[in-house]
C-alpha positions as CSV (number, residue, x, y, z in Angstrom):
1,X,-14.1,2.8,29.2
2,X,-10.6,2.9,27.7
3,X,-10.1,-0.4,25.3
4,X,-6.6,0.2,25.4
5,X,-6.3,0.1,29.3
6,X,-8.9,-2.7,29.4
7,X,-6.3,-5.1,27.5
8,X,-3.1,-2.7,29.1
9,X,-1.8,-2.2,25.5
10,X,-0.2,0.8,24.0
11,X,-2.2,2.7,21.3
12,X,0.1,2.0,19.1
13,X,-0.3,-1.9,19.8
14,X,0.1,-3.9,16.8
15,X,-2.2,-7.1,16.3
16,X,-0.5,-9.9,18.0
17,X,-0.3,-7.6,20.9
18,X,-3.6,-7.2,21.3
19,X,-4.1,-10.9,20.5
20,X,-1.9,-11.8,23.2
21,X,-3.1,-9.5,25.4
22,X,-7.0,-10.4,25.5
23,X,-5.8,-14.0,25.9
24,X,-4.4,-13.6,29.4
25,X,-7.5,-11.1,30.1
26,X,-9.5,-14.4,29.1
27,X,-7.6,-16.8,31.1
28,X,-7.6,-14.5,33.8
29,X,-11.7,-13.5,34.1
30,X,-13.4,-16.3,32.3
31,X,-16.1,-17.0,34.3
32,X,-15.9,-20.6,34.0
33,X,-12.7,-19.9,36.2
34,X,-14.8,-18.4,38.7
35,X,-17.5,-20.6,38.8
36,X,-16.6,-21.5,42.3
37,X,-16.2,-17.8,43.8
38,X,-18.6,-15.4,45.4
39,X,-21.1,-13.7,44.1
40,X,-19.2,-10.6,43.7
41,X,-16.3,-12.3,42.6
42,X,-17.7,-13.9,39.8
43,X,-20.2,-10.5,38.7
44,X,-16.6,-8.7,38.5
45,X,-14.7,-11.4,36.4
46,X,-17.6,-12.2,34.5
47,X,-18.0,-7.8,34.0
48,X,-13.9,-7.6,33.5
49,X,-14.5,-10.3,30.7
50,X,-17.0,-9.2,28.8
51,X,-14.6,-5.7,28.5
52,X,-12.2,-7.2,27.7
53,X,-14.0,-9.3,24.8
54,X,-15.7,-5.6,23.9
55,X,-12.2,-4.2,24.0
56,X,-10.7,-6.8,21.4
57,X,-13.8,-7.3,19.1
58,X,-12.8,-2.9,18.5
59,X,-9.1,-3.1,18.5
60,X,-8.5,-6.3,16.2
61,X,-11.2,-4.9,13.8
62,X,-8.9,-2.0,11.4
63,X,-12.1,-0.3,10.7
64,X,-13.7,-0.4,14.1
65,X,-10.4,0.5,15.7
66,X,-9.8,3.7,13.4
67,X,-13.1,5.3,14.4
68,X,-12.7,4.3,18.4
69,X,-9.2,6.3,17.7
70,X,-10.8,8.9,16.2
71,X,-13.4,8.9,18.9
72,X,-10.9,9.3,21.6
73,X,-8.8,12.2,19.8
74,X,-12.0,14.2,18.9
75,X,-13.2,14.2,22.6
76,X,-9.7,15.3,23.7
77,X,-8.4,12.6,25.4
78,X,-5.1,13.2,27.1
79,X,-3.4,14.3,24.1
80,X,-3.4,11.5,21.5
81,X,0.2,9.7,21.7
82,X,1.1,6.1,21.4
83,X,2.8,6.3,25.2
84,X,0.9,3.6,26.8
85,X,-2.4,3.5,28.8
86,X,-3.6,6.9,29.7
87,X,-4.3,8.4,33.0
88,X,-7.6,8.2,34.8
89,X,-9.4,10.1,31.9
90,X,-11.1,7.5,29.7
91,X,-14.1,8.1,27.7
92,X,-17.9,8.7,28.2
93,X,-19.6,5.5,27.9
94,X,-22.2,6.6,26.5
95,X,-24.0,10.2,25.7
96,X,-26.8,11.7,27.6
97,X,-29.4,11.1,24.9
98,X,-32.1,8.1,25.0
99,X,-30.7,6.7,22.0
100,X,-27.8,5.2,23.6
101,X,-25.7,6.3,20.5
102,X,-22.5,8.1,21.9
103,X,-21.6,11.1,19.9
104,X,-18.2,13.1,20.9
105,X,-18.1,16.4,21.3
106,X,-16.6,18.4,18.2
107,X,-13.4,19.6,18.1
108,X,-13.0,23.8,18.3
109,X,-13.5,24.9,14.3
110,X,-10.2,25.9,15.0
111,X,-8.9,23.2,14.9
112,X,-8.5,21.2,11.6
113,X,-8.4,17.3,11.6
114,X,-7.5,15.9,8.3
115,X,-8.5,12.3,9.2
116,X,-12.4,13.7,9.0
117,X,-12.2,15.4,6.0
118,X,-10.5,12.2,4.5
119,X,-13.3,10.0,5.7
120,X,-15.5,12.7,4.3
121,X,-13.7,12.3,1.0
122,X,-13.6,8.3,1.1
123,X,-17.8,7.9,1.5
124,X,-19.4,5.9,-1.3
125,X,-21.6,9.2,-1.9
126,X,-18.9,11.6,-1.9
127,X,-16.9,9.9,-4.4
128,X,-20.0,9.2,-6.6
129,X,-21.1,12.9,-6.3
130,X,-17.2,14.4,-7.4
131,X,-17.6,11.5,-10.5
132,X,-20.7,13.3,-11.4
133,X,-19.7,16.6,-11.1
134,X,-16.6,15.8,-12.8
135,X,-18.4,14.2,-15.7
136,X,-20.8,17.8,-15.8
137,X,-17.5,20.2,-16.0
138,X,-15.7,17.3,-19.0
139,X,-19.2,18.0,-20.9
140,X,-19.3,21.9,-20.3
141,X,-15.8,22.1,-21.1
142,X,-16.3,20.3,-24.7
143,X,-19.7,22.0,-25.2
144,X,-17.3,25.5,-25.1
145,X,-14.7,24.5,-27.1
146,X,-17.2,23.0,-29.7
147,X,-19.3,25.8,-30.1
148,X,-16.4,28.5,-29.9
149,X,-14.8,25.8,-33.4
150,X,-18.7,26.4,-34.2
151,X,-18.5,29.7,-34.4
152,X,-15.3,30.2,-36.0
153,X,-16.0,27.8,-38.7
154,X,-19.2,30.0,-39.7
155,X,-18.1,33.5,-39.3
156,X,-14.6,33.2,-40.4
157,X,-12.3,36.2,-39.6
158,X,-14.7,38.0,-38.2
159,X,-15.0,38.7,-34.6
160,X,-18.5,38.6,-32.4
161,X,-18.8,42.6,-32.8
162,X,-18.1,42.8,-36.5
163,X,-20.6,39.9,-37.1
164,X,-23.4,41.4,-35.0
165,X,-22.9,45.2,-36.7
166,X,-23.2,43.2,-40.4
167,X,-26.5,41.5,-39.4
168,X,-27.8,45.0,-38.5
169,X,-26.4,46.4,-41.4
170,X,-28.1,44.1,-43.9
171,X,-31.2,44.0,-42.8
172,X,-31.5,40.6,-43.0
173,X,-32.2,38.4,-39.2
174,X,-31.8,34.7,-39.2
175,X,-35.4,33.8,-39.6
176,X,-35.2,35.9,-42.8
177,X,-32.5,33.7,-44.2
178,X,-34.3,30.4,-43.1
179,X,-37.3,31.2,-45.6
């Protein structure tokens, strides 16, 4: 079912649109306003409403409507464009698992979708996890640069070669000097 062609909007349908637009769905298939009509009648109006409530509930909601977008262009809907109610293609209801949970397909690894690796990048855990690693690589950078000031500050002029061939040329290791 295609939210967008439920309420007729464009995808690119801005809030009062959609507003608008699920109010004369409303008006129209209430089923108080078929309360008098056949049994058919009245299962369709009160189906059509209930689609059309579904249908607004996802658009109106930023969140909920970016991931129903996102849905649709990762299971390669009719080419993605803001021209209106697409064609009779609309999306699986629902996937072929028990769960109920629907799961598009993935797109081609080919193909590169910057809207998932920014979602990827916007988690909670992501941004905690690039904080900490961050935090590691500020503390192993100043661990380097202390110990290289270390080093410079107790074998002055000399370089790492010289200092190691005048340890073996006195005689003398650290844990002699320590005593």
């Amino acid at each position: 079912m295609d939210h967008y062609q439920t309420l007729g909007l464009n995808r690119s349908a801005n809030k009062e649109e959609i507003k608008e637009a699920f109010r004369k769905s409303a008006l129209k298939f209430h089923p108080d306003k078929h309360s008098h009509s056949s049994d058919d009648a009245r299962n369709e109006a009160s189906l059509r409403f209930k689609r059309a409530s579904e249908a607004y509930q996802v658009l109106i909601d930023e969140r909920k409507r970016a991931d129903y977008d996102l849905r649709l262009r990762s299971a390669g809907f009719p080419r993605w464009s803001g021209k209106g109610p697409q064609s009779s293609s609309s999306p699986p209801s629902s996937s072929s698992s028990s769960s109920g949970y629907y799961r598009p397909p993935r797109a081609p690894a080919s193909e590169f979708d910057p809207a998932i690796v920014f979602r990827w990048l916007m988690r909670r855990r992501t941004l905690i996890e690039l904080a900490v690693a961050g935090a590691l690589l500020g503390a192993y950078i100043v661990m380097e640069d202390s110990l290289e000031k270390v080093w410079k500050r107790n074998n002055a002029g000399k370089s790492f070669e010289e200092t190691i061939e005048s340890i073996k040329k006195g005689g003398k290791s650290h844990k002699d000097t320590s005593k």
